[in-house]
C-alpha positions as CSV (number, residue, x, y, z in Angstrom):
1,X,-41.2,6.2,7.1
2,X,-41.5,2.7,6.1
3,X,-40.4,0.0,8.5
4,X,-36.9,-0.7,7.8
5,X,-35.5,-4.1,9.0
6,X,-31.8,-3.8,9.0
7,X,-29.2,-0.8,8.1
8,X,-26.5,-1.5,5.9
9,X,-23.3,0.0,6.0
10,X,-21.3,0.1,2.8
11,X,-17.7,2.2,3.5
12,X,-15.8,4.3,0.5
13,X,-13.1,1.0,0.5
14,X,-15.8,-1.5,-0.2
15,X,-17.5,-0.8,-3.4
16,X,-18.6,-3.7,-5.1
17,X,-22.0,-4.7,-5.5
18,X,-21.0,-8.5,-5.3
19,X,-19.5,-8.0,-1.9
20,X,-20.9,-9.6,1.6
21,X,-22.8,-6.8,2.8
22,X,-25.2,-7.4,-0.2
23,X,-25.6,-10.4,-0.4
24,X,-28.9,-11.1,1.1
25,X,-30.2,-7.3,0.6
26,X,-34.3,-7.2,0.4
27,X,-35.4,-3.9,-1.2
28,X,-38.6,-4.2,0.8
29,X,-37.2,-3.6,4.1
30,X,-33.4,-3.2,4.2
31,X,-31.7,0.0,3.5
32,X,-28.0,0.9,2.1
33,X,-25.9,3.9,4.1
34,X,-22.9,5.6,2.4
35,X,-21.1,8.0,4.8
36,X,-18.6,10.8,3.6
37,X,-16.9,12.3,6.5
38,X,-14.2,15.1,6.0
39,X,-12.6,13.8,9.4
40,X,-11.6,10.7,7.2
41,X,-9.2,13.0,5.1
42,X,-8.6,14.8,8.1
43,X,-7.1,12.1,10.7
44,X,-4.0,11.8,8.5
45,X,-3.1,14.9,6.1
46,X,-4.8,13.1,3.3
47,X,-3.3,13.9,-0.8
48,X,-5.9,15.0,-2.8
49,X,-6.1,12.6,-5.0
50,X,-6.7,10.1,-2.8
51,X,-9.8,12.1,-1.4
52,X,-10.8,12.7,-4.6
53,X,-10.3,9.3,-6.0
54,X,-12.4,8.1,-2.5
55,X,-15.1,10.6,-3.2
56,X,-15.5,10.0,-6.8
57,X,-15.3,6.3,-6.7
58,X,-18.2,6.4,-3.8
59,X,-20.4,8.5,-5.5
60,X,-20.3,6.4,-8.6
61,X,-21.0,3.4,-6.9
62,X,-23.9,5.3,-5.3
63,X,-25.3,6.0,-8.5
64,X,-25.2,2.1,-10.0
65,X,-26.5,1.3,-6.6
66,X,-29.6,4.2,-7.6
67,X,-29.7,2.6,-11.0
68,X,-30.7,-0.9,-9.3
69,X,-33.5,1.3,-7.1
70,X,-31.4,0.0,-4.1
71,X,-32.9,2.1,-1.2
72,X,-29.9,4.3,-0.3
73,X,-29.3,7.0,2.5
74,X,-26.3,8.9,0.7
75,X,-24.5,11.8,3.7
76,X,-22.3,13.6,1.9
77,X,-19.3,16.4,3.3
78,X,-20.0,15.5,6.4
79,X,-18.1,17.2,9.7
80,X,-18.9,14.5,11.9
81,X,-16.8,10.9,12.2
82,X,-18.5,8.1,10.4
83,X,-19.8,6.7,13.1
84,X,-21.5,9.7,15.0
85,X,-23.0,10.1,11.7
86,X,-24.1,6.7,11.6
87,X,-25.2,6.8,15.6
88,X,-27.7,9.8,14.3
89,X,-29.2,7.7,11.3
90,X,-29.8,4.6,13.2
91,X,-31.5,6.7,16.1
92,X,-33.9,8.2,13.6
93,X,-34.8,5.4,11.7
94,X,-35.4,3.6,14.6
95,X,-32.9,0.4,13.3
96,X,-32.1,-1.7,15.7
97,X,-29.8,-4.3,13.1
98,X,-26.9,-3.4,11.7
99,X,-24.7,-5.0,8.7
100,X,-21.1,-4.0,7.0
101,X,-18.3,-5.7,6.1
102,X,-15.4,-6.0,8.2
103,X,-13.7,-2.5,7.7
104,X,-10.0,-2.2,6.3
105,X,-8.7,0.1,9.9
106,X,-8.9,-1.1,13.0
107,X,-10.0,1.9,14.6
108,X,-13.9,2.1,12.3
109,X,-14.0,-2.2,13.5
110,X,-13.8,-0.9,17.1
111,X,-15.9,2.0,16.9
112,X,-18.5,0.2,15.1
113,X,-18.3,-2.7,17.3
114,X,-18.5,0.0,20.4
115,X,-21.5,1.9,18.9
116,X,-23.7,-1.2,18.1
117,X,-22.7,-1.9,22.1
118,X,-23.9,1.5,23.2
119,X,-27.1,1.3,21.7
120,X,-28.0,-2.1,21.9
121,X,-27.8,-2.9,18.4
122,X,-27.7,-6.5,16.8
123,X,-24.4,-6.0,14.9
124,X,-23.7,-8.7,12.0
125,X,-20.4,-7.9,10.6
126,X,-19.2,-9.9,7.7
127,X,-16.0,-11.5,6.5
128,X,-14.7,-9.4,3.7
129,X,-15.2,-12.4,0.7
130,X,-12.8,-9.8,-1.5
131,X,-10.4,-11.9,0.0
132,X,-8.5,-15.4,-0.9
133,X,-8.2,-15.9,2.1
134,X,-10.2,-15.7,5.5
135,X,-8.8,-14.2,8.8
136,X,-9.9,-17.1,10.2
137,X,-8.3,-19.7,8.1
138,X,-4.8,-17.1,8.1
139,X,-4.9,-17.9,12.1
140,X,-4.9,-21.5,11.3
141,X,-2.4,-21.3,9.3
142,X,-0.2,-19.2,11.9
143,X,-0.8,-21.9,14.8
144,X,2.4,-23.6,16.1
145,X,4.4,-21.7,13.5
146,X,7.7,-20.5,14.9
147,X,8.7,-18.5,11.7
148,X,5.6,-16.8,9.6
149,X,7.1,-16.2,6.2
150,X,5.1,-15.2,2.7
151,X,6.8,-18.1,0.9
152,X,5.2,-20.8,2.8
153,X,1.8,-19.4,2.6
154,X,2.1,-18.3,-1.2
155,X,2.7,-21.6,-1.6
156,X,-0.2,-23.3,0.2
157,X,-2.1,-20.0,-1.4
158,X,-1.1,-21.3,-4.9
159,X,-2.5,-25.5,-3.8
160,X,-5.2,-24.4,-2.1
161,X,-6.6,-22.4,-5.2
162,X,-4.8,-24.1,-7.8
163,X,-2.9,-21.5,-9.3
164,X,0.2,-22.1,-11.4
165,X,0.4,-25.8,-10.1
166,X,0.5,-29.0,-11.9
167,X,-2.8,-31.6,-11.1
168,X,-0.2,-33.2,-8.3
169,X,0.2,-29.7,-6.9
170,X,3.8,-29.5,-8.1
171,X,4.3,-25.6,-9.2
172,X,4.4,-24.6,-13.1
173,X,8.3,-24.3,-14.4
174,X,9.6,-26.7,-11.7
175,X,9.8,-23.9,-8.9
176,X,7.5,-22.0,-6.8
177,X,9.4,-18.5,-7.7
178,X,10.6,-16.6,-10.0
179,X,11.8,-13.7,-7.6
180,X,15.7,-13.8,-9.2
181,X,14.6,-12.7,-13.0
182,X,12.7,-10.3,-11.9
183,X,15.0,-8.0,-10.4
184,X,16.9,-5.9,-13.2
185,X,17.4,-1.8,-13.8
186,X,16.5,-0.5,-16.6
187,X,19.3,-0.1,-19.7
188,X,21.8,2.1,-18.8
189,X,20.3,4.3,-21.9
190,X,17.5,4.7,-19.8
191,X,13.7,2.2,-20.5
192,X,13.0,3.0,-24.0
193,X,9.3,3.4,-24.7
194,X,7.0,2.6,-22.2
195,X,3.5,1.7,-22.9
196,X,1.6,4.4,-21.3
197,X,-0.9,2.9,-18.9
198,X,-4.4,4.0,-19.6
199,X,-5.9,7.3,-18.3
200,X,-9.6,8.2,-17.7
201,X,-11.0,11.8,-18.3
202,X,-13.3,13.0,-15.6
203,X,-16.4,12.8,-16.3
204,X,-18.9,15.5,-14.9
205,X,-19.2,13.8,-11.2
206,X,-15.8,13.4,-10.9
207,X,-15.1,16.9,-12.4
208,X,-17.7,18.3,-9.8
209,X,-15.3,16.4,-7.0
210,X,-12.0,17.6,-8.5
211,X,-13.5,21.0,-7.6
212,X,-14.8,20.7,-4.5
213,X,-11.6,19.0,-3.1
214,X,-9.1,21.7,-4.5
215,X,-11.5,24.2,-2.8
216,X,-12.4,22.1,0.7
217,X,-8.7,20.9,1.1
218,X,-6.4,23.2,-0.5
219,X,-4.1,22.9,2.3
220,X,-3.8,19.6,1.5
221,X,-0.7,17.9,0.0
222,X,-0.5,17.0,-3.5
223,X,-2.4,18.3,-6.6
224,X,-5.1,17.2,-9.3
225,X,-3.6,18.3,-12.7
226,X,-3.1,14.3,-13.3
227,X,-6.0,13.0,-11.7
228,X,-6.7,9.9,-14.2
229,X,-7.7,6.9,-12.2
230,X,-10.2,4.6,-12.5
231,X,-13.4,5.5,-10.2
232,X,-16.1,2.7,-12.0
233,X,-15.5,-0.8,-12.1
234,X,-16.0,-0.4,-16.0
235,X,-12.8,1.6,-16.0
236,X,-11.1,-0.6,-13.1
237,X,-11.7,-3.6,-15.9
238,X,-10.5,-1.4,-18.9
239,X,-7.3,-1.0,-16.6
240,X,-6.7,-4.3,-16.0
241,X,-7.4,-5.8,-19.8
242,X,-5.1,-2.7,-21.0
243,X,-2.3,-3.7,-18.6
244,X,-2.5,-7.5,-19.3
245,X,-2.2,-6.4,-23.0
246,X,0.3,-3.9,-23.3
247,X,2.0,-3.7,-20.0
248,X,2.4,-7.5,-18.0
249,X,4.8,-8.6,-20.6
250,X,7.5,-6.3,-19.2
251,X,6.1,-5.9,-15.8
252,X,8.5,-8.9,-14.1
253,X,11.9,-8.0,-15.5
254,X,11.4,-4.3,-14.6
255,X,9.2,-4.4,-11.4
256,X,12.4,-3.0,-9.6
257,X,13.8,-0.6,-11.8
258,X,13.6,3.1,-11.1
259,X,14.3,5.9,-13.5
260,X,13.5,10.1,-13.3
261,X,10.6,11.3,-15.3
262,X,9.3,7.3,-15.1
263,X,6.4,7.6,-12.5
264,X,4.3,4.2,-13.4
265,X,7.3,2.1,-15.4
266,X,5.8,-1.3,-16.5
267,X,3.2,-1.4,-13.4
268,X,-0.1,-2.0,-13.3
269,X,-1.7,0.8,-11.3
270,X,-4.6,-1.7,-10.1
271,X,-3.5,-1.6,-6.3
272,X,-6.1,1.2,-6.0
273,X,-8.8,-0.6,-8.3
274,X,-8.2,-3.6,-6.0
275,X,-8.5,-2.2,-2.5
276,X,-11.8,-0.1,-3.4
277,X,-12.9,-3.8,-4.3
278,X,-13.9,-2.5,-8.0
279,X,-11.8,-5.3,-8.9
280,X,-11.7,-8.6,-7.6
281,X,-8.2,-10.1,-6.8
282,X,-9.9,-13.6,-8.4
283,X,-10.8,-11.6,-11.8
284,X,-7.1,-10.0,-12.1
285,X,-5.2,-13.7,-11.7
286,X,-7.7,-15.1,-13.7
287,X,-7.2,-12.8,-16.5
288,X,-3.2,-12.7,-16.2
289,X,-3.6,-16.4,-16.6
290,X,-5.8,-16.3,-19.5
291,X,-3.3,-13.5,-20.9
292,X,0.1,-15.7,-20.1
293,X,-1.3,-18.0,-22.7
294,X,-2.7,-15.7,-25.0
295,X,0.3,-13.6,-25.1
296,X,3.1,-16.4,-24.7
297,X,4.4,-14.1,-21.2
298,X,7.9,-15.3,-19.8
299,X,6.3,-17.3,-16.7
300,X,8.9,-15.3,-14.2
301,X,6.6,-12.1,-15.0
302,X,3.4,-13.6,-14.6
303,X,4.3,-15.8,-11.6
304,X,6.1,-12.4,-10.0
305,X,2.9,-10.8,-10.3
306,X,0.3,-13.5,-9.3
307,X,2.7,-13.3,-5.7
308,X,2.0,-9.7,-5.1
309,X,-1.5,-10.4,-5.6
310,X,-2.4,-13.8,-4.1
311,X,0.8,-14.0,-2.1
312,X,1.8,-10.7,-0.7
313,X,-1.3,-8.9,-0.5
314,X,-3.5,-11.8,1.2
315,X,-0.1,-12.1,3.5
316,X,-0.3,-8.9,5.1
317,X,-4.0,-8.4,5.3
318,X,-3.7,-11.7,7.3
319,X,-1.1,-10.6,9.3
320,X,-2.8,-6.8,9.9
321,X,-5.7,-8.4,12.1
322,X,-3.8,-10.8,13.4
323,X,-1.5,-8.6,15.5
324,X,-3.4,-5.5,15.8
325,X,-3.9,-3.3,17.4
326,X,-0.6,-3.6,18.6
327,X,1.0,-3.4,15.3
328,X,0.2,0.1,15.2
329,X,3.0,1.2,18.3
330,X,5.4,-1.6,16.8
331,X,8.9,0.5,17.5
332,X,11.7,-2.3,17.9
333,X,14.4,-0.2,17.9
334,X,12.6,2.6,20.1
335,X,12.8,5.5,16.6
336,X,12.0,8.7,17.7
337,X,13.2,11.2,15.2
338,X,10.2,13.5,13.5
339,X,9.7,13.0,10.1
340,X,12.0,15.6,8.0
341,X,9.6,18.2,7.0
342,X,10.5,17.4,2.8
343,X,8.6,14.4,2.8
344,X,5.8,16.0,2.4
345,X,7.4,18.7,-0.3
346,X,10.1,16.6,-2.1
347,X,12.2,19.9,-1.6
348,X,15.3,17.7,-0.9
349,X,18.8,17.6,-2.4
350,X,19.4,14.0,-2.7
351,X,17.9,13.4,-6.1
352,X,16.0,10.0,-5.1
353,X,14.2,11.5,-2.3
354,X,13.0,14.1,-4.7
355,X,12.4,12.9,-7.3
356,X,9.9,9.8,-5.6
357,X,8.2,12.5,-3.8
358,X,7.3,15.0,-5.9
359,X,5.9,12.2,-8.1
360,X,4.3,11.2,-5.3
361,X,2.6,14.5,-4.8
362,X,1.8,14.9,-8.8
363,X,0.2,11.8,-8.9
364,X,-0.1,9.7,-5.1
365,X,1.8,7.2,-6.4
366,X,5.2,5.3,-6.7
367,X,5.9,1.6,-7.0
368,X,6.9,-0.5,-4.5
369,X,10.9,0.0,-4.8
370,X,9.9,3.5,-4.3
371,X,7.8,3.2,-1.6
372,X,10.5,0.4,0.2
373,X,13.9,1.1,-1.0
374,X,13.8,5.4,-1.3
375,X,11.5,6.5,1.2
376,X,11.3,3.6,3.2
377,X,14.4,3.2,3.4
378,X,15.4,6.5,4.1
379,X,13.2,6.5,7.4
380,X,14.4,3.6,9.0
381,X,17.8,4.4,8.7
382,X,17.4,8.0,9.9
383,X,15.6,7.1,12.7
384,X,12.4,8.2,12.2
385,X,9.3,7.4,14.9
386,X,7.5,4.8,12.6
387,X,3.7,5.8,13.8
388,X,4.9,9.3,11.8
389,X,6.5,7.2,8.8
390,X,2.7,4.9,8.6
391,X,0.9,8.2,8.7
392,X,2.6,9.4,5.6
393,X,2.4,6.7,3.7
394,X,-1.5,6.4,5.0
395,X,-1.7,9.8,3.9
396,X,-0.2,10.6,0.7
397,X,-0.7,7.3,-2.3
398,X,-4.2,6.6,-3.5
399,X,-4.5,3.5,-2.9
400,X,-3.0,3.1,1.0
401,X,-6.0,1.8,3.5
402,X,-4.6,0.9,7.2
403,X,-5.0,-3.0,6.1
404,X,-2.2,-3.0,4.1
405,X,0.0,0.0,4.6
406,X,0.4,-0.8,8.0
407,X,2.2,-4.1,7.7
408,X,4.2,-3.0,4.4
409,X,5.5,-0.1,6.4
410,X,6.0,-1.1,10.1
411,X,7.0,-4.8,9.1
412,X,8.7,-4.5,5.9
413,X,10.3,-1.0,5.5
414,X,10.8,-0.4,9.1
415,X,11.2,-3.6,10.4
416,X,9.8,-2.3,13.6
417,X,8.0,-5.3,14.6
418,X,11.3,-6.6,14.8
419,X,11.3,-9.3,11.7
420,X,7.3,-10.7,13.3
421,X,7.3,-11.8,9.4
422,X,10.5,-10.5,7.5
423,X,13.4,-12.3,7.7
424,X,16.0,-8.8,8.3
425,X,15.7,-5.5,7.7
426,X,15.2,-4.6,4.1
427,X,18.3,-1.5,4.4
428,X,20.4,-0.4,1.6
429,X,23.1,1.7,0.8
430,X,23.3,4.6,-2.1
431,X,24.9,1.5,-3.9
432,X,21.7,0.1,-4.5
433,X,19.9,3.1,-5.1
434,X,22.7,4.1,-7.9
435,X,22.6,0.0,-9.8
436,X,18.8,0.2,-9.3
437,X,18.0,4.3,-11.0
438,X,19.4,7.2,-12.6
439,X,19.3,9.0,-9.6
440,X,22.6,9.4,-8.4
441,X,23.7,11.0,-11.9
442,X,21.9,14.4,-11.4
443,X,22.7,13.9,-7.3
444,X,25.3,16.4,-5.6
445,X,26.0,13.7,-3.5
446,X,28.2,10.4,-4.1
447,X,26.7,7.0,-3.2
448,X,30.1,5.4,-3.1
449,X,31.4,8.2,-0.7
450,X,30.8,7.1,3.0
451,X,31.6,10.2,5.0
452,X,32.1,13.9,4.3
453,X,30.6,16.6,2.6
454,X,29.9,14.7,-1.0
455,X,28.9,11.5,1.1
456,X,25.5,10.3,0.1
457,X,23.6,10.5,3.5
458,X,21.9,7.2,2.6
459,X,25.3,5.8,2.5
460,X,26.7,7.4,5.6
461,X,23.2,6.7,7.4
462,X,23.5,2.7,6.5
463,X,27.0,2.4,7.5
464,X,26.0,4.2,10.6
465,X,23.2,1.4,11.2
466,X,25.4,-1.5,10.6
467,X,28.0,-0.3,12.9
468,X,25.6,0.7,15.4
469,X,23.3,-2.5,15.3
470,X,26.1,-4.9,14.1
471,X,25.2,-7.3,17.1
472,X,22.1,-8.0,16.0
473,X,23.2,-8.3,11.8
474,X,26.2,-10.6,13.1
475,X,23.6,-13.4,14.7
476,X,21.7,-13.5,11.2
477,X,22.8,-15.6,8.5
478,X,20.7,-13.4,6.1
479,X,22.9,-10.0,7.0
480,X,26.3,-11.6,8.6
481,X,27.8,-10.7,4.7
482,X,26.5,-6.9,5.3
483,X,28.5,-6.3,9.1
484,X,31.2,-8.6,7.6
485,X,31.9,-5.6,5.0
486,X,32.2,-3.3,7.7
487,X,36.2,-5.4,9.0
488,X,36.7,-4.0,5.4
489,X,36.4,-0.1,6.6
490,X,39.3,1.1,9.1
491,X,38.0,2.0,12.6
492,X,39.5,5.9,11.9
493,X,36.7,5.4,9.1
494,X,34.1,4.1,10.8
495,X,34.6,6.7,13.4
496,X,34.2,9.5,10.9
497,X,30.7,8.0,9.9
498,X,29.5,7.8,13.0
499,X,30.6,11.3,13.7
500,X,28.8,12.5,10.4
501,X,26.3,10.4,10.9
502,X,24.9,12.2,13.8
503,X,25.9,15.4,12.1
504,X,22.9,14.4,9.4
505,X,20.5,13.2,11.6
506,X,21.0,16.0,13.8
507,X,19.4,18.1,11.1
508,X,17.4,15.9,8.8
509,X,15.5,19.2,7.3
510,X,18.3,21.1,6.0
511,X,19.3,17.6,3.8
């Protein structure tokens, strides 16, 4: 066994060969660990895609790491946690120094940081330079700051790096957002043609995965038939140039819009790309700017875009380690409800709710209306305990890791941090859900009916909400127009909601 000088410790999320953890590597005496542990599929009821996609995407990196005759320790299947399996390997090898990147869940940082403390270990654990932005530089930017808000730090995001600014720093097109053309529903004939966005056929590692995960985890959630994603960086890059090509020119004007049968719209499908670090968030802005030129884009789409990625994304991965761990018990208005057994089935009669998750299950994903404004929606207004809400979501899209499924689902769609960086609750009626889709069409329910047996439960359930919390939407300029709407319904009315209300929650599985 040659001497080894340091141990480093690459997870499934962090797969990029430019990335911290390698930057110094020495051949000679430093070697590279790659840990597959079932428990990580295990600790939330994983899809199988998303294991699959983890699996696959690891072991290919494994092999371009082989390819560079990187020394590499690869355990695969294993039953133990990642870090008992790591506390084994440095014992043998006799390592006394250990380097990662900082992980993307809370729980591997501490249990890292607690194993390197057990055994004495000199632990080096890097910033994660994926990133725009720095935790350390995000906690700057919170000091004194009564309010944190995306827009504000988008903004400084967008001087800081130059993006879509002007040489005085004044933005491009006079303002810094875009947000109000970028909000429309598809025709009322439905989308038209969609440029498909690209697939990728398994090749024979992945094929070899597929397998071994519909055979290891066939309890699972979720199937493989439309397994297609991008596991290389090569095919993380075809992605991208295919969807600044064929797919970004309609991606702002129909970022919203929901229709059945419509899985992936106009969206890029790089979220999962991006947070296994095959991509780099610099590469994708750079090449949507390159395109917005090269194309002639509408500047609403291309700025709406560049804000999910340098805006929103940096935003909550800033936010995630700044107010963790307790972010994970966040529960402002106490929730307690289970979640309805048909989230994780889709076997549901209100047509939205099934038709986002049994697309969810086909293929672990929907897009972020989905994912906010159906399902999201849905569990804040029925009440539901939001640790059990973050699990799902955790569990069942391809590309959720704790860093940034956490704060989109206990901050944004649950406000149950209590508006920490959201400026209300993000609640709708059927309303919405009927201007936005073709839902409500094929529905046996009525969005515009508020009580009653034809009463679309998302309807009665935000009615419900606003009566019962109208205190709180009175005092905030943002919602005063939403409780206002309620001296509009007669209290008779509004005493039937409640009534069926607590009828529907009362038996959220039978919905």
């Amino acid at each position: 066994m040659k001497n080894l000088n340091r141990l480093i410790l690459i997870l499934g999320d962090q797969l990029d060969l430019q990335g911290s953890a390698l930057k110094d590597f020495n051949a000679k005496n430093d070697e590279i660990i790659m840990i597959e542990s079932i428990n990580e599929a295990q600790y939330v009821w994983s899809h199988k895609a998303k294991i699959a996609l983890f699996l696959s995407a690891m072991r290919h990196f494994a092999q371009a790491l082989e390819e560079r005759q990187y020394p590499l320790t690869y355990i695969k299947e294993s039953t133990l946690p990642i870090v008992e399996v790591l506390r084994q390997q440095l014992i043998h090898k006799k390592i006394s120094r250990l380097v990662c990147v900082l992980p993307g869940e809370w729980r591997l940082k501490v249990a890292i940081t607690e194993l390197a403390q057990d055994l004495s270990l000199e632990l080096e654990m890097r910033e994660d330079e994926h990133f725009f932005c720095s935790r350390q530089d995000f906690v700057n930017w919170t000091a004194g700051k009564k309010e944190l808000r995306l827009e504000y730090f988008y903004r400084l995001m967008r001087k800081t790096h130059g993006i879509l600014v002007d040489a005085d720093g004044n933005p491009e097109g006079g303002q810094w957002n875009f947000d109000q053309d970028n909000r429309k529903p598809y025709p009322k004939k439905g989308p038209g043609i969609i440029d498909p966005p690209p697939t990728f056929e398994p090749d024979p590692l992945t094929r070899k995965v597929l397998a071994y995960v519909n055979k290891k985890y066939k309890d699972h959630p979720g199937n493989l038939d439309q397994f297609y994603w991008p596991v290389t960086r090569d095919q993380a890059l075809k992605a991208l140039n295919y969807f600044v090509k064929y797919r970004l020119q309609n991606f702002g004007t129909f970022q919203d819009a929901m229709w059945t049968d419509t899985p992936f719209g106009w969206h890029s499908l790089l979220s999962s790309a991006l947070n296994l670090k095959l991509l780099n968030p610099r590469e994708v802005i750079a090449t949507v700017l390159i395109a917005w030129k090269k194309y002639g884009l509408d500047l609403s789409t291309v700025e709406g875009f560049i804000r999910q990625i340098l805006g929103w994304r940096e935003f909550v991965r800033g936010m995630y380690y700044l107010d963790m761990p307790q972010m994970s018990q966040a529960n402002y208005y106490n929730h307690q409800r289970p979640l309805p057994k048909w989230y994780w089935s889709g076997k549901t009669s209100m047509a939205c709710m099934n038709d986002t998750i049994k697309q969810t299950l086909e293929y672990g994903y929907a897009h972020h209306i989905q994912r906010l404004m159906v399902t999201g929606n849905f569990a804040l207004l029925a009440e539901i305990l939001p640790s059990e809400v973050s699990n799902w979501y955790l569990a069942i899209y391809v590309d959720a890791i704790e860093w940034v499924e956490l704060p989109n689902t206990v901050g944004m769609a649950l406000f149950a941090n209590g508006g920490r960086f959201t400026s209300k609750p993000y609640i709708a009626s059927g309303a919405y859900i009927k201007r936005m889709s073709n839902y409500c069409g094929s529905c046996k329910y009525k969005p515009e009916v508020r009580f009653g047996e034809t009463a679309c439960p998302i309807t009665t359930l935000y009615w419900n909400f606003l009566i019962k919390h109208r205190a709180q939407f009175d005092a905030n300029p943002r919602t005063r127009l939403m409780t206002a709407n309620l001296k509009k319904i007669s209290d008779p009315d509004q005493k039937a909601i409640k009534k069926h209300a607590q009828e529907l929650l009362s038996q959220l599985d039978g919905l």
